[in-house]
C-alpha positions in Angstrom: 0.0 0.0 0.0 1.5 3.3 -1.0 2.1 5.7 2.2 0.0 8.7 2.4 0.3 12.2 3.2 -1.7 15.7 3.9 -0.3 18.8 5.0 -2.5 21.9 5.4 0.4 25.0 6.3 -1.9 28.7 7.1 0.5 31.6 6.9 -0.9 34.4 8.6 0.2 37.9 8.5 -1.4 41.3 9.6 -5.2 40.2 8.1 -3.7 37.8 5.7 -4.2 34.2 5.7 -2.5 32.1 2.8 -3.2 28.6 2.8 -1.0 25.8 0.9 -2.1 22.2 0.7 0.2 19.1 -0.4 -1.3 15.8 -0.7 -0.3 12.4 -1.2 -2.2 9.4 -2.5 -5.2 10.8 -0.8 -8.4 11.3 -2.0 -10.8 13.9 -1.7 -13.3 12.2 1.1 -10.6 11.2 2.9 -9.0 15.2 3.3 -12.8 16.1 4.3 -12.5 13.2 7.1 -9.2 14.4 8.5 -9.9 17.9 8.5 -13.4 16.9 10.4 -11.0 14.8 12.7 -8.7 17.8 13.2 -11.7 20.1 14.0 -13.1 17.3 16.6 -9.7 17.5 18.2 -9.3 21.2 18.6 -13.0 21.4 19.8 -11.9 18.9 22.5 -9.3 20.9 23.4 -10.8 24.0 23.6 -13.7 22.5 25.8 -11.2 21.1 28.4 -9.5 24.5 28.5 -6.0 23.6 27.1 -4.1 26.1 25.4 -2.2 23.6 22.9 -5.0 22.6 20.6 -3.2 20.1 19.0 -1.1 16.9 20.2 1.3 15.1 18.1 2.8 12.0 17.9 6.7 11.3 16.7 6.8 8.3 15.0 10.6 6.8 14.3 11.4 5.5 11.3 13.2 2.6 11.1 
Protein backbone atom coordinates (compact mmCIF):
# COMPACT_ATOMS: atom_id res chain seq x y z
CA UNK A 1 0.00 0.00 0.00
CA UNK A 2 1.48 3.25 -1.02
CA UNK A 3 2.11 5.66 2.15
CA UNK A 4 -0.01 8.74 2.39
CA UNK A 5 0.27 12.17 3.17
CA UNK A 6 -1.73 15.74 3.89
CA UNK A 7 -0.28 18.78 4.97
CA UNK A 8 -2.46 21.91 5.42
CA UNK A 9 0.41 24.96 6.30
CA UNK A 10 -1.92 28.67 7.13
CA UNK A 11 0.53 31.65 6.87
CA UNK A 12 -0.88 34.44 8.61
CA UNK A 13 0.25 37.87 8.47
CA UNK A 14 -1.39 41.28 9.56
CA UNK A 15 -5.18 40.19 8.09
CA UNK A 16 -3.73 37.80 5.70
CA UNK A 17 -4.20 34.24 5.70
CA UNK A 18 -2.48 32.05 2.84
CA UNK A 19 -3.15 28.57 2.79
CA UNK A 20 -1.00 25.82 0.89
CA UNK A 21 -2.07 22.24 0.73
CA UNK A 22 0.16 19.07 -0.43
CA UNK A 23 -1.33 15.80 -0.75
CA UNK A 24 -0.26 12.35 -1.21
CA UNK A 25 -2.19 9.40 -2.47
CA UNK A 26 -5.22 10.80 -0.77
CA UNK A 27 -8.38 11.25 -1.96
CA UNK A 28 -10.83 13.93 -1.69
CA UNK A 29 -13.34 12.20 1.07
CA UNK A 30 -10.56 11.21 2.92
CA UNK A 31 -8.97 15.19 3.34
CA UNK A 32 -12.76 16.05 4.32
CA UNK A 33 -12.47 13.21 7.13
CA UNK A 34 -9.20 14.42 8.49
CA UNK A 35 -9.88 17.89 8.48
CA UNK A 36 -13.42 16.91 10.40
CA UNK A 37 -11.00 14.81 12.74
CA UNK A 38 -8.66 17.79 13.17
CA UNK A 39 -11.67 20.11 14.00
CA UNK A 40 -13.06 17.29 16.58
CA UNK A 41 -9.68 17.47 18.24
CA UNK A 42 -9.34 21.16 18.56
CA UNK A 43 -12.96 21.45 19.79
CA UNK A 44 -11.90 18.90 22.52
CA UNK A 45 -9.29 20.89 23.40
CA UNK A 46 -10.77 24.04 23.62
CA UNK A 47 -13.75 22.49 25.85
CA UNK A 48 -11.15 21.10 28.36
CA UNK A 49 -9.49 24.51 28.52
CA UNK A 50 -5.98 23.65 27.11
CA UNK A 51 -4.13 26.07 25.42
CA UNK A 52 -2.20 23.60 22.86
CA UNK A 53 -4.98 22.58 20.59
CA UNK A 54 -3.19 20.13 18.98
CA UNK A 55 -1.11 16.93 20.24
CA UNK A 56 1.27 15.13 18.08
CA UNK A 57 2.84 11.96 17.94
CA UNK A 58 6.68 11.31 16.69
CA UNK A 59 6.84 8.32 15.02
CA UNK A 60 10.57 6.76 14.33
CA UNK A 61 11.35 5.49 11.34
CA UNK A 62 13.24 2.60 11.08
Amino acid sequence: MADKSFAIRFKIEQENIQTEMHTQNVSPQEAIGLLEMAKSQILDNVAKGRKEVFSSVIKNEQ
